[in-house]
C-alpha positions in Angstrom: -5.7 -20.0 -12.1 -7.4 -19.8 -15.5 -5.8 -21.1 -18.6 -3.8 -18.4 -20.4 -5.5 -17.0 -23.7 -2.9 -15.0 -26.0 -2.4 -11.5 -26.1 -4.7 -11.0 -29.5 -8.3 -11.2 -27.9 -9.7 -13.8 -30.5 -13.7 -13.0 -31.3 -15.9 -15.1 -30.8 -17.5 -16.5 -33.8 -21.4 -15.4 -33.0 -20.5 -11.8 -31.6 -21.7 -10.3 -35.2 -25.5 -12.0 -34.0 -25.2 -10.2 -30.7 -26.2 -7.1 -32.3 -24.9 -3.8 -31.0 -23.1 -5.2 -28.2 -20.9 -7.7 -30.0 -20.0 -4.8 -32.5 -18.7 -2.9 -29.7 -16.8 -5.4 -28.2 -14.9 -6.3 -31.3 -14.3 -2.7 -31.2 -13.1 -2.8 -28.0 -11.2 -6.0 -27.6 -7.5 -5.1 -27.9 -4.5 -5.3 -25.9 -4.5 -1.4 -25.4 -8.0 -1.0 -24.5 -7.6 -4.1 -21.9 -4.5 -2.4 -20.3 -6.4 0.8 -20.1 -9.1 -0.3 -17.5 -6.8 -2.8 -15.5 -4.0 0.1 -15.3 -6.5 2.9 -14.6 -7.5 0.7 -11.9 -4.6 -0.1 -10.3 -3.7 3.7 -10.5 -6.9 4.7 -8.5 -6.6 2.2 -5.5 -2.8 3.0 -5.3 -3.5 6.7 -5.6 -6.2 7.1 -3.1 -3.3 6.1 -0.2 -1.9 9.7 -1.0 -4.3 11.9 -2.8 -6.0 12.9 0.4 -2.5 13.6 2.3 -1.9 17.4 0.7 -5.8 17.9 1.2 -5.5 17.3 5.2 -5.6 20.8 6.2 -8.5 21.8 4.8 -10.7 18.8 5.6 -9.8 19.0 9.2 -11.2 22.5 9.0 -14.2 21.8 6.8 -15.6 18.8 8.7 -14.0 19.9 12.3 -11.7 16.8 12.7 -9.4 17.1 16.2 -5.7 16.7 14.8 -5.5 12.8 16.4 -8.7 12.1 14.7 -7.5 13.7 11.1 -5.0 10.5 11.1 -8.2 8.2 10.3 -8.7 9.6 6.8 -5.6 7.8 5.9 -6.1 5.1 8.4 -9.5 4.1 7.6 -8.7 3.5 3.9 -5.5 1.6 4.6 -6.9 -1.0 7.0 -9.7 -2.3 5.1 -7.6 -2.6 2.3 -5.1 -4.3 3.7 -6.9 -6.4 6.3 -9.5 -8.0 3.3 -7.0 -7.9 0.7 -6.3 -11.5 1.1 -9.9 -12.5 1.2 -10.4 -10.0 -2.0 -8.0 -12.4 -4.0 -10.0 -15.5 -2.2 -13.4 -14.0 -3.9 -11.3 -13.6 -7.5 -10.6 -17.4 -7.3 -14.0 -18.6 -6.1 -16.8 -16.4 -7.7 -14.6 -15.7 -11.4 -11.9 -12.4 -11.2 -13.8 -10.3 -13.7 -17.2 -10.1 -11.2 -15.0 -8.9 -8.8 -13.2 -6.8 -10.0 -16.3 -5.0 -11.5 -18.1 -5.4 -7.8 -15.2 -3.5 -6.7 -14.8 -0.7 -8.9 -18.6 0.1 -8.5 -17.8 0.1 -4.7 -14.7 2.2 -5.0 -16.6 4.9 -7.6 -19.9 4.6 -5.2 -18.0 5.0 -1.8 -15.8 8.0 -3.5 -19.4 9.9 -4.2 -20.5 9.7 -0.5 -17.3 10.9 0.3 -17.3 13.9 -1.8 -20.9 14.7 -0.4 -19.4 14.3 3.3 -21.1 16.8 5.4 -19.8 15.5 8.8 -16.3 13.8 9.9 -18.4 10.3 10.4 -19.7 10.4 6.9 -16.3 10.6 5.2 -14.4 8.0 7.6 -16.7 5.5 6.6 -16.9 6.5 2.6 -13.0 6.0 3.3 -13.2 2.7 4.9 -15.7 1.6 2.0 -13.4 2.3 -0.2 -10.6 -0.1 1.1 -13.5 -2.7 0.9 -13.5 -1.7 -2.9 -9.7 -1.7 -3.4 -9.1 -4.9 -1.4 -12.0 -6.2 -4.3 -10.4 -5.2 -7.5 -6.8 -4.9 -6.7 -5.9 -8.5 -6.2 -8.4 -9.2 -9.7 -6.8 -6.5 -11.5 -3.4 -8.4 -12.1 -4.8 -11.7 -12.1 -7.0 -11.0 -15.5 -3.8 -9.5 -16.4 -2.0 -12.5 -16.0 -5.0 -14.8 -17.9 -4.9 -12.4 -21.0 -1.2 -11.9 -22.0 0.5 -15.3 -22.3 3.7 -16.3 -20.7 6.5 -14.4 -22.6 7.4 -10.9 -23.9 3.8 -9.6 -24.1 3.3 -10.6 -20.5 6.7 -9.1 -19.8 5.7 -5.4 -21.3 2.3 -5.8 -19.5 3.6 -6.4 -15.9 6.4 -4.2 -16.5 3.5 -1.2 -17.1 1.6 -2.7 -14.4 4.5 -1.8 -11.8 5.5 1.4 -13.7 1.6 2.7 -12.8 2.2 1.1 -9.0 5.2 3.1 -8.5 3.9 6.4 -9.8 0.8 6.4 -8.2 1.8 7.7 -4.8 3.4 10.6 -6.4 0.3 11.2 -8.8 -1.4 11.2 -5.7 0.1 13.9 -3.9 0.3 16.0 -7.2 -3.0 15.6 -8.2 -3.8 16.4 -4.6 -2.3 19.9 -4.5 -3.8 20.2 -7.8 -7.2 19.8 -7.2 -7.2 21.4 -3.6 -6.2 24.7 -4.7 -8.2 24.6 -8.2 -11.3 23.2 -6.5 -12.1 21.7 -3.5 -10.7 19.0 -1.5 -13.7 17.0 -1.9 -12.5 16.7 -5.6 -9.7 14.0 -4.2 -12.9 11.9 -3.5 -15.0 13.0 -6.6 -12.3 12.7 -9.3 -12.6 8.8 -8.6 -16.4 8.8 -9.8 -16.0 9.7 -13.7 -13.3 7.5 -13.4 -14.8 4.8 -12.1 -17.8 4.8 -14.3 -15.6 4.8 -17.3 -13.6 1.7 -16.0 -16.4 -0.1 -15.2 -18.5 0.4 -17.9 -15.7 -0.3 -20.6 -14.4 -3.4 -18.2 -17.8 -5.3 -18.5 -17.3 -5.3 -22.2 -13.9 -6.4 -22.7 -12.8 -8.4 -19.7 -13.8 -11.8 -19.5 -14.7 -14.0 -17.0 -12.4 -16.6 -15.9 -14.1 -19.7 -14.2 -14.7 -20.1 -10.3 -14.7 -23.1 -8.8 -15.1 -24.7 -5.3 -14.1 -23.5 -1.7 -14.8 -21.8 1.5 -14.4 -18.0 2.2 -12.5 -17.4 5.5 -14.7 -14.6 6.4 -13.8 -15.3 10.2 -10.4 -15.0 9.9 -11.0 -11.7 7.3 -13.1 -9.9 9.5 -11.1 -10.9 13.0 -8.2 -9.7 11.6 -9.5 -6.5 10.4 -11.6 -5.3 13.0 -8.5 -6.6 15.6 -6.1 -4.3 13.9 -8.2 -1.9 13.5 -8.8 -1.8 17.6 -5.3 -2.0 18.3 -5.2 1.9 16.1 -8.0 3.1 17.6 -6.5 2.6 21.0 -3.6 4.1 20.0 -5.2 7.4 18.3 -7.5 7.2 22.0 -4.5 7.3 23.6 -2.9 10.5 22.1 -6.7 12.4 23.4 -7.5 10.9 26.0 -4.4 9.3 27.5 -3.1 5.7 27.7 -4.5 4.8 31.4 -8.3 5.7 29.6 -11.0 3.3 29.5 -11.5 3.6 25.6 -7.6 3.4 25.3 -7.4 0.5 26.9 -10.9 -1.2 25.6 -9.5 -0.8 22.3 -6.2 -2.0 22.9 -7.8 -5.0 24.5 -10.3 -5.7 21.8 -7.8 -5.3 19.1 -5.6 -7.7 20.8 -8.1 -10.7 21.7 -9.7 -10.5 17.9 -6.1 -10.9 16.6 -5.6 -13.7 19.0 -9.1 -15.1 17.7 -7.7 -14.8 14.3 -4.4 -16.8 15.0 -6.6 -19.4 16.4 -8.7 -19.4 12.9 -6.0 -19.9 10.7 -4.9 -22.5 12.8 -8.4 -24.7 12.0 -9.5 -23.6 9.0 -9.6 -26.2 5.8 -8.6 -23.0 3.4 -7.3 -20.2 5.8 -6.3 -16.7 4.0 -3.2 -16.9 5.6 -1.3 -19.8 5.7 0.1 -19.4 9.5 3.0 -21.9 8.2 4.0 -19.2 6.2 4.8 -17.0 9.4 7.3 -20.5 10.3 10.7 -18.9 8.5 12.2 -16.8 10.7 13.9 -14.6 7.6 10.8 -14.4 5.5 9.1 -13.2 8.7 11.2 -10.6 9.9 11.9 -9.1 6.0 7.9 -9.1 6.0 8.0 -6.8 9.3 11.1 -5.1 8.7 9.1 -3.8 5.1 6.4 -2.8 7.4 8.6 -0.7 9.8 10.0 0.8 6.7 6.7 1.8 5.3 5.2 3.4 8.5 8.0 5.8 8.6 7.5 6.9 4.9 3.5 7.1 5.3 4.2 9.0 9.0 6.5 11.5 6.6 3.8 11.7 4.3 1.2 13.0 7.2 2.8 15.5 9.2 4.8 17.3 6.4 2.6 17.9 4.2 0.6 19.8 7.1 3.9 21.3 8.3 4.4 22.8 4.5 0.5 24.1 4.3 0.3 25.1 8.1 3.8 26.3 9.3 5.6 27.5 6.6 2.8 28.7 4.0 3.0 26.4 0.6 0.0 26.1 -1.5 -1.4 23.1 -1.9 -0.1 22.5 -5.1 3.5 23.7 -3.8 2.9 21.0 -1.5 2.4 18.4 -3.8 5.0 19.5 -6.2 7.6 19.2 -2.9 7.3 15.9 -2.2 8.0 14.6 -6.2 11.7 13.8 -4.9 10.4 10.4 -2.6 8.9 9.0 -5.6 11.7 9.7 -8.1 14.2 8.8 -5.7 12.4 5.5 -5.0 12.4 4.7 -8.5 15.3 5.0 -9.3 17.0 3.0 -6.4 14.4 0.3 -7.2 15.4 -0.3 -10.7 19.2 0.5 -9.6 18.9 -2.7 -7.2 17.0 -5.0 -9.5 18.5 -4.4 -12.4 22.6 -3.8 -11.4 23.0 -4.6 -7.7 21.2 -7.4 -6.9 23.6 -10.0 -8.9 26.6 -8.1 -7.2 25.9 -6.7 -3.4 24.8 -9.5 -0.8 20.9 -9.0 0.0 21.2 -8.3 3.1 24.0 -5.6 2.6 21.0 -3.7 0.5 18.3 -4.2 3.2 20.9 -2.7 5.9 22.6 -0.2 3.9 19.0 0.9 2.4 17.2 1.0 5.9 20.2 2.8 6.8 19.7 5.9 4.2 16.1 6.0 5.3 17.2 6.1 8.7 19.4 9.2 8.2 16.5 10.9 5.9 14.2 10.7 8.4 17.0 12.1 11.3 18.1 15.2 9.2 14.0 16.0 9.4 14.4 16.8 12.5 16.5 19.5 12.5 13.2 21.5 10.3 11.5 25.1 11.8 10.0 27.3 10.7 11.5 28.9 8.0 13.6 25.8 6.8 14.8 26.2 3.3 13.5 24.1 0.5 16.9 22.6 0.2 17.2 21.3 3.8 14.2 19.1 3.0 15.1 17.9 -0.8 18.2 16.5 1.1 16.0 14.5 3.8 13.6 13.3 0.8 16.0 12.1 -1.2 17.6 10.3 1.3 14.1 8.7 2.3 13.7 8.1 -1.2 16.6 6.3 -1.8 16.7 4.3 0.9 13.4 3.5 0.9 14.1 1.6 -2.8 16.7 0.1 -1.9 15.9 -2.0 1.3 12.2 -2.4 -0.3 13.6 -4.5 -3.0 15.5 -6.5 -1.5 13.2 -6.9 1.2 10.1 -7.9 -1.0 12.7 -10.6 -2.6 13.5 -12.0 0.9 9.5 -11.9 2.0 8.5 -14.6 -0.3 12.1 -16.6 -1.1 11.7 -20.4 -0.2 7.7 -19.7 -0.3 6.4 -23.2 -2.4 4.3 -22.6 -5.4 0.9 -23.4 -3.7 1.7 -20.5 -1.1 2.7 -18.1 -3.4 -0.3 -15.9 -3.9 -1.0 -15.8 0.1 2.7 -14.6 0.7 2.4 -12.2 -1.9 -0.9 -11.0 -0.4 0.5 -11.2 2.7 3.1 -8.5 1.8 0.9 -6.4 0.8 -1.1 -6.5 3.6 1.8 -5.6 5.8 2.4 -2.7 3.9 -0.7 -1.3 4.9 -1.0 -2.2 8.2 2.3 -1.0 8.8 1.4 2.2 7.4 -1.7 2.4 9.7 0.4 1.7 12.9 3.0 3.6 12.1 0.9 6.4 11.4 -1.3 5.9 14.4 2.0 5.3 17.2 3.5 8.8 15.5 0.3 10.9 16.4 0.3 9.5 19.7 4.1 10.7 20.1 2.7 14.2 18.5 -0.4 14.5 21.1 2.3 13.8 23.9 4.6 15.9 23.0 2.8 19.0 21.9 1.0 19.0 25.4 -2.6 17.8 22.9 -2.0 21.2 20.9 -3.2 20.3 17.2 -1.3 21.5 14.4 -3.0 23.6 12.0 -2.8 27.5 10.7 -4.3 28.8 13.6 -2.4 27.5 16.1 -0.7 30.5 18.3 2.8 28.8 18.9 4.0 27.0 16.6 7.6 27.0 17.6 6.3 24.4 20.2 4.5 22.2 17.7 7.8 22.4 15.1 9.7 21.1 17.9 6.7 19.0 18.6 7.3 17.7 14.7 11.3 17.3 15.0 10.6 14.4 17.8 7.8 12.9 15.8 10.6 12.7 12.7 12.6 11.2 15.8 10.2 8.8 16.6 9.7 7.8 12.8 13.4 7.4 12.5 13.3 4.5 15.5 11.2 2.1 12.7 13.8 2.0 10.9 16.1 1.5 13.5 13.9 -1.2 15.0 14.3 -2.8 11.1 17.9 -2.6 10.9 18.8 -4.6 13.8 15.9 -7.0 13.5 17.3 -7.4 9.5 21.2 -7.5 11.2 19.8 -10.0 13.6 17.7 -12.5 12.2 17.8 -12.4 8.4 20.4 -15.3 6.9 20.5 -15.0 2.9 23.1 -16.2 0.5 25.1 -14.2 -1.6 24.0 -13.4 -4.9 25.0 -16.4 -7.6 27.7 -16.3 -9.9 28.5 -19.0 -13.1 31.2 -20.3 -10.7 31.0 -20.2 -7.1 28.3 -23.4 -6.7 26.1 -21.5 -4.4 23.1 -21.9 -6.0 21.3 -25.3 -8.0 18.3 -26.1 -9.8 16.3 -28.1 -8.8 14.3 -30.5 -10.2 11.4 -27.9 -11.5 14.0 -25.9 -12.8 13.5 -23.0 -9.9 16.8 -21.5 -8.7 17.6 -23.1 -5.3 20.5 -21.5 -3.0 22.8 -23.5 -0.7 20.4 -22.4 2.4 17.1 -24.4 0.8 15.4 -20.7 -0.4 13.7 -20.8 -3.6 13.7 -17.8 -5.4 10.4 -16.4 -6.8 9.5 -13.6 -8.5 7.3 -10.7 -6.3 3.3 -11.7 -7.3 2.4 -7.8 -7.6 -1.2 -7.6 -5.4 -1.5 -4.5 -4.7 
C-alpha cells in the first residue's frame, strides 16, 4: 500500500510552469472534489446491480428476451464483477490504483453506451457483462486511493464513513432512478445515464487523483478467468435447465463445464506463487460458513428484487416509477438495522444470536411473500419488505464481522475481496436456482403483461418466494451449526486480550478486524 499523504492535497511546487493544466489542478485538488469522483464512482458500480431491475419488463419486450433468459441482465453484470473483482484489486497493486481505476471507468461509461444502443438481446448481455469487467476495475481502486489520500484519523473516518453511506444507498437509488427513467424516457436510459457520468468522472479523476506506485508480481489470470467462466457455467446450466429441462444436453454441458473449470481453479490456487485467493483462507470452518451463509442471504434479497418488481409492473399494474418508489422500505430498513447492530448491539447481543435472529426475520419476510395475488394490498407487502429489510441488516453485519475475524493482516484484502465476491455470486445463483423453480412450476409460462392466466403464475411466484425463503433457512442452520464466536467483550469478564500488535484477540484465537469495504 502506498504511503499515506494528508487530507490537504499539497501542490506541487512547479504546477504554476505546467501551464493551463497545473492551474486547473490546483483548482481542483481538494478534499471535496476528490470525494466527488471516488463516491460518484462507487455509486454507479453499486447502482447498476438494481437500476435495470424496475426496467425488466420492458426490455424483455423490446429486445424479445424468454422470461429464463431476462435473468442474465442481472446475471451477466454480477458475475464478471464478482468473479474478477479480486484480480481487479491485484491490477490496483501491480500497475498503480489511479490507471485502473480510470481504465475502468472508461470501460464502465463505454460498455453503458453499447448497451443503450442494444438492438438485439446478445448485444446488451455482453454490454452488461463488460460492465462488470469495468466495475471489478475501479471498485476495488476506488477505496484504495481513498485510503492513500485521507490519513489515518478523523478525516479518514468522515471519508469511509461517506464511502459506506453512498454503498448502502445505492441499491435503492437504483431502483428509484429506475422507475424514474423508465416511465420519463426509456429503459435504455438505465444504461445511457452512466455515460455523462462517466465522462465527467473520468475526465475530472485524471486531474486530481494521483498515482500511487506499482511494484512487482504476477497476475493470476488463470485462476481469474477459471473461476469466472466456471461460475458462470454452473448459471447457465441452471437458466438451461428452467427451458430446456435438467436431463438436456446444454443443461448438463454447462453444469459440467462450470464444475471442472472450478475444480481447475481450486487446483490453481493451490500452486500459484501469488494466488487471488488465498485457499488457506477457506481453512476456518466459521469464517467459511459466515462467508456462505452472507451469500445465501443475498440471493434471497436479489431473487426478491427480480420477480417483484415484474409482479408489481405485470400483475398488479404499478408504474414504473410506483415500482421503484415500493421497494424504498428494503433499503431504509437495511440501514437502519445495520447501524442499529454496529453501533448498540454488537457490544451487548452474542454474534451469533444477531446472525440467527437476523436470518430469521428475513426468513419470515420472505414466507409472508407468499401469501401475494393479485390484488394484494400495498400493506401486505411493506410488512414482507420490512421484515427482509430488517433482517437482512442485522445478520449482514454481523456476518461480514465473522467473515474476516482471525484473518492475519497479509490476508486481509483477499478476505475482504473475497466477501464481496460472494455477494455477487450468491446473487447470481440465487437468482438463477429461483427462475429454474419459476420455469418448473409455471409449466415454462413467462411472466409478463400479456400472459392469459396469471392466477397460475402468482401462485407460480408464492413458491418461488418459497424457494427464496429455504436460503435462508439453509443459512440458519449452517450459522446454528458450524459458527463458534465469543461473546461480545466487556471491561471485566477476561474474554478478550491484546495482543502483542495491539489488535483485539478473543479467548477462541479470532482477531478482530475492521470490514476492508471492496465493493
Amino acid at each position: 500500500m502506498a504511503t499515506a499523504s494528508i487530507a490537504s492535497f499539497p501542490h506541487q511546487a512547479n504546477d504554476s510552469r505546467r501551464g493551463p493544466l497545473g492551474g486547473l489542478r490546483r483548482r481542483l485538488s481538494t478534499p471535496s472534489v476528490f470525494l466527488f469522483v471516488i463516491l460518484t464512482a462507487q455509486l454507479m458500480v453499486v447502482l447498476d446491480a438494481t437500476i435495470v431491475n424496475v426496467a425488466l419488463p420492458h426490455i424483455q419486450h423490446g429486445l424479445g428476451f424468454s422470461g429464463s433468459e431476462l435473468s442474465w441482465v442481472l446475471n451477466a453484470y454480477l458475475l464478471t464483477f464478482g468473479g474478477l473483482l479480486l484480480l481487479g484489486a491485484r491490477a490496483g497493486d501491480l500497475l498503480g490504483r489511479r490507471r485502473t481505476f480510470l481504465a475502468g471507468i472508461a470501460i464502465f461509461s463505454l460498455s453503458s453506451l453499447i448497451g443503450g444502443f442494444a438492438a438485439t438481446s446478445s448485444m446488451l448481455l455482453a454490454a452488461r457483462a463488460l460492465q462488470g469487467v469495468g466495475a471489478a476495475l475501479a471498485a476495488p481502486s476506488s477505496l484504495a486511493l481513498l485510503t492513500t489520500v485521507f490519513a489515518e484519523g478523523r478525516e479518514r473516518v468522515r471519508a469511509i464513513g461517506l464511502f459506506t453511506t453512498v454503498s448502502a444507498a445505492g441499491g435503492a437509488i437504483g431502483l428509484v432512478m429506475g422507475g424514474v427513467l423508465t416511465e420519463l424516457v426509456s429503459w435504455r436510459w438505465v444504461m445511457f445515464v452512466n455515460v455523462p457520468i462517466g465522462v465527467v468522472v473520468w475526465l475530472v479523476g485524471r486531474v486530481v487523483l494521483r498515482e500511487t506506485p506499482g511494484r512487482h508480481g504476477h497476475f493470476d489470470v488463470a485462476g481469474a478467468l477459471t473461476s469466472t467462466f466456471g461460475m458462470a457455467g454452473i448459471v447457465l446450466g441452471l437458466v438451461e435447465a428452467a427451458s430446456q429441462g435438467w436431463s438436456s444436453p446444454p443443461t448438463i454441458g454447462s453444469l459440467a463445464t462450470g464444475v471442472l473449470l472450478l475444480g481447475a481453479f481450486l487446483g490453481i490456487e493451490s500452486r500459484a506463487g501469488e494466488p487471488i485467493l488465498p485457499l488457506r483462507l477457506l481453512a476456518n470452518l466459521t469464517r467459511s460458513t459466515a462467508n456462505v451463509s452472507r451469500g445465501l442471504v443475498y440471493a434471497g434479497m436479489y431473487g426478491t428484487f427480480f420477480f417483484l418488481g415484474q409482479f408489481l409492473q405485470d400483475v398488479e399494474h404499478y408504474s414504473p416509477l410506483r415500482t421503484g418508489l415500493s421497494f424504498l422500505p428494503i433499503p431504509v430498513s437495511v440501514f437502519v438495522s445495520s447501524q442499529l447492530v454496529s453501533k448498540v448491539l454488537v457490544n451487548r447481543v452474542r454474534p451469533k444470536a444477531l446472525m440467527l435472529s437476523g436470518i430469521a426475520l428475513a426468513i419470515v419476510g420472505l414466507l409472508t411473500m407468499t401469501q401475494v395475488h393479485a390484488g394484494t394490498s400495498y400493506l401486505q407487502l411493506l410488512v414482507s419488505l420490512v421484515l427482509l429489510g430488517l433482517g437482512s441488516g442485522t445478520s449482514l453485519v454481523s456476518l461480514t464481522s465473522a467473515s474476516l475475524a482471525g484473518v492475519d493482516p497479509a490476508d486481509a484484502g483477499a478476505a475482504s475481496g473475497l466477501v464481496n465476491v460472494l455477494q455477487q455470486v450468491g446473487a447470481a445463483f440465487g437468482l438463477a436456482l429461483l427462475v429454474t423453480v419459476l420455469s418448473s412450476v409455471s409449466g415454462h409460462v413467462q411472466l409478463s403483461s400479456s400472459t392469459a392466466a396469471p392466477a397460475s403464475l402468482v401462485h407460480s411466484l408464492d413458491v418461488t418466494f418459497g424457494a427464496g425463503a429455504l436460503f435462508g433457512i439453509l443459512a440458519l442452520v449452517l450459522v446454528a451449526a458450524f459458527v463458534r464466536l465469543p461473546r461480545p467483550s466487556t471491561a471485566d469478564d477476561g474474554e478478550h486480550t491484546v495482543d502483542a500488535r495491539g489488535e483485539l484477540v478473543d479467548a477462541e484465537g479470532f482477531e478482530w478486524l475492521e470490514p476492508e469495504l471492496v465493493a
